[in-house]
Residue, then its C-alpha position, 0 to 999 in steps of 0.5 A: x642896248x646894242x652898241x654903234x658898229x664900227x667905221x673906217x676912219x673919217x678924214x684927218x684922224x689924228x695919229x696915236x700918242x707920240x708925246x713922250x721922247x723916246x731917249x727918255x726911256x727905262x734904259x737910259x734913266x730918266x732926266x727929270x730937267x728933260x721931262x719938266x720941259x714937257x710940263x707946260x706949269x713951270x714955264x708959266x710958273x718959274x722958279x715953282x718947286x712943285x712938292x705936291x704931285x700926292x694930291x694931284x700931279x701936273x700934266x703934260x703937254x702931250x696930255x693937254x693937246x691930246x684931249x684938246x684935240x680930242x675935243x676939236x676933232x673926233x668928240x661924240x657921245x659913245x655907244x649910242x651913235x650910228x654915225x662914224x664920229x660916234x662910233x671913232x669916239x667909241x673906238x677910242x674910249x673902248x681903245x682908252x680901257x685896253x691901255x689901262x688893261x695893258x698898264x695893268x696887266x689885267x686878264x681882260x679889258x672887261x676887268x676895266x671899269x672907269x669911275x670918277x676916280x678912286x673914291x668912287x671906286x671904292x665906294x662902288x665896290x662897299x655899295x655894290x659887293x658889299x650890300x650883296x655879300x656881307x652879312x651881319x658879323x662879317x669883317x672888314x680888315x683895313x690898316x692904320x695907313x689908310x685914308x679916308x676913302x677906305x675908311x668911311x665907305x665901310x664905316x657907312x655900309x656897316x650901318x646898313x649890314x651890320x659888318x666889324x670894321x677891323x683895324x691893323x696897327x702899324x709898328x714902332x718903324x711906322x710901317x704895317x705890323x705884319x703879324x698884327x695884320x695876320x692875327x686879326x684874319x679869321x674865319x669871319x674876314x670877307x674883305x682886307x681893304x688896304x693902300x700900296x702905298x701910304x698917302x700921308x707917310x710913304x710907306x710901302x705895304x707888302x700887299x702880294x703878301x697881304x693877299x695871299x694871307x687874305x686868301x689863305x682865310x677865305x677873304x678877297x683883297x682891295x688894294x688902294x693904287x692912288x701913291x702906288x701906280x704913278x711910281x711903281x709898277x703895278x701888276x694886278x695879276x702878279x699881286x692876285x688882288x680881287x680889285x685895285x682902284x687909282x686915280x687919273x689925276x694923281x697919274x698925270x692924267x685929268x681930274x674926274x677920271x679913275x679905274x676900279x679893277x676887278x677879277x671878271x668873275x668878281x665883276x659878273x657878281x656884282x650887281x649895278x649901283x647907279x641905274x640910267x643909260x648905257x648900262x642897260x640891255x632891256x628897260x621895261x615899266x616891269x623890268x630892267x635888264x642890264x649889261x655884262x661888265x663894265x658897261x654895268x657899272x658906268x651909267x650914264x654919258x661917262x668921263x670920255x675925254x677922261x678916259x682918253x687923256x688918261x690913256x695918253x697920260x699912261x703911254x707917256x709913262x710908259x715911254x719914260x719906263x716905269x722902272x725908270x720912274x721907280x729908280x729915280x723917286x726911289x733914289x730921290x726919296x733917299x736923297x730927301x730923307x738924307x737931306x732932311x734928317x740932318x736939319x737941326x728940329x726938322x723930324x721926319x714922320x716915320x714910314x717903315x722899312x721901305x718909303x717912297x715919294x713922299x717925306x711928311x715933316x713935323x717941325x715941333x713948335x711950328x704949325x703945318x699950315x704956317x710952315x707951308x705958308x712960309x714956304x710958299x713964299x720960297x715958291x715950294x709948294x707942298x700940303x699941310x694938315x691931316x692928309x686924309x688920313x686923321x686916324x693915323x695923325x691921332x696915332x702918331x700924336x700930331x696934329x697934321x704934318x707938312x707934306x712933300x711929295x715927288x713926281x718925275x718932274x722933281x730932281x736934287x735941287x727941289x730937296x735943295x730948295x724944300x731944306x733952304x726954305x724950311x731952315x728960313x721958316x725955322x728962323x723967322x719963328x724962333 
């Protein structure tokens, strides 16, 4: 299948991405008053401490009248059409993969597959790779750390191959045990499977390191990006993974939309997992014949306006530095640690040497669902339970803790409100 050619634009097309000022550059840091203005929730929630952008982030208004104008003026199915709205909407969508390219630093835009997000991308790569390349005896290598969207799709393609699911334990600190890591590659690893960034802790995993001693034994390399990506910057060439997954709701972009990252001549391998349009060349009662990547691997009318609101989400960060973002979470992460630790009964989950953006709180004696019930009360808003993540709970002997997490939006006074509120918490149960 052909795709629609190119047209001069129609009447009215609306300008490129203009949304983020640009005073709020890496340069100049980033003001997190400033950037919350651009959020439309608080306005129409005063007073919220927004403590949960882990789960999924709040989006900008530049986003939000981007995809609603999208939607107004250019939208049409894409590859399919001869008319110009269709090839525009196309032109846009092709343009939305380039801006995930360049966030990336991809080698090319056909390294770019778009999924409904990073489970999916995950799933993609066990169903597809992995029913292709892993044979009876091969091992999957993940962590302690990961969630449960890289645990289960290896656990239920090893029913069907015949793999060993490996696990590498985390240390005393609660980040990985490197050496631990090291001694379980061996001839028999084909895939390290691990998170950049620990969703239910924080902690940072030196994965450029893990890929090159993934490397080293033969073995490729996937790197779950879903805490990493919105807080610090990912160059998929410079970490040399073999695929790199997040998604766009976590990013400050909408829900439904993710991006599966893989070498091109990974990709070329690979064979298709779901079947339907778009993704064809030839179909014949006898036959089928498909499209090079990524076009294999998106059947069927994708996630346009997704993609697109994505891509805006991307140059919003862009325009506010992703050095910036890093220095400012990084800065507000040890603000939070400090603040937190010196609360008599409040225990901070440990997260290794290095943590970031998140602070999960046990509070012995206090259930973690009613402790964020308490603080809800205060207007904070933060997760409780297993986060996805109960393997590492029965690790760590808890139940599910309560879970903090920051965005670009948050500053001191979120942490300020987080302690005042758990110190009221703790009264109204003792």
């Amino acid at each position: 299948m052909t795709h629609a050619p190119k047209f001069s634009p129609l009447p009215n097309n609306p300008p490129p991405f203009a949304g983020a000022p640009k005073i709020r550059g890496a340069k100049l840091g980033l003001d997190p008053r400033a950037v919350k203005r651009d959020f439309p929730i608080f306005e129409h929630n005063p007073g919220l401490v927004f403590l949960d952008s882990a789960a999924s982030a709040q989006k900008p208004a530049a986003v939000i009248d981007h995809v609603a104008e999208f939607y107004r003026s250019d939208y049409a199915n894409v590859h399919r059409g001869v008319y110009r709205l269709s090839a525009r909407s196309s032109d846009r969508y092709e343009g939305a993969r380039e801006t995930v390219r360049k966030f990336l630093n991809a080698a090319s835009a056909d390294e770019i597959v778009f999924v409904r997000g990073a489970t999916e991308g995950i799933n993609l790569v066990a169903y597809s790779w992995g029913m292709a390349f892993l044979q009876p005896g091969d091992e999957v290598l993940i962590t302690e750390l990961e969630h449960h969207a890289n645990i289960v799709p290896w656990q239920l393609i090893r029913e069907r191959t015949g793999l060993k699911l490996i696990v590498a334990p985390i240390d005393a600190s609660g980040g990985i045990d490197l050496a631990a890591f090291e001694a379980r590659l061996s001839r028999r690893t084909k895939l390290v499977a691990v998170t950049h960034l620990a969703n239910a802790t924080g902690a940072i995993l030196p994965v450029e390191t893990m890929a090159r001693l993934a490397h080293e034994h033969g073995a490729k390399i996937l790197v779950d990006g879903c805490q990493a990506a919105p807080r610090l910057p990912v160059d998929v060439r410079a970490l040399d993974c073999d695929f790199y997954v997040f998604s766009g709701h976590k990013i400050y972009g909408p829900t439904g939309i993710g991006v599966l990252y893989a070498k091109g001549e990974i990709l070329e391998a690979m064979p298709p997992w779901q079947g339907g349009g778009d993704m064809i060349e030839q179909v014949t009662f006898e036959k089928t014949t498909f499209q090079h990547p990524p076009h294999r691997f998106e059947a069927g009318t994708p996630d346009i306006s997704g993609a697109i609101g994505l891509a805006f989400a991307l140059d919003y960060i862009e325009a506010l530095g992703r050095g910036a973002i890093f220095a400012h979470e990084e800065e507000l992460t040890g603000y939070g640690v400090d603040t937190l630790s010196r609360l008599p009964g409040i225990r901070l989950v440990p997260a290794g040497q290095r943590r970031l953006g998140i602070l999960s709180i046990d509070v012995p004696g206090i259930h973690p669902h009613d402790l964020a019930t308490v603080l809800d009360q205060h207007h904070v808003a933060v997760r409780a339970g297993h986060h996805c993540a109960q393997p590492l709970m029965d690790k760590l002997g808890l139940a599910g803790t309560t879970r903090a997490s920051l965005g670009i939006y948050n500053d001191e006074r979120d942490i300020d409100s987080l302690a005042a509120a758990l110190a009221a918490a703790q009264k109204l149960f003792t």
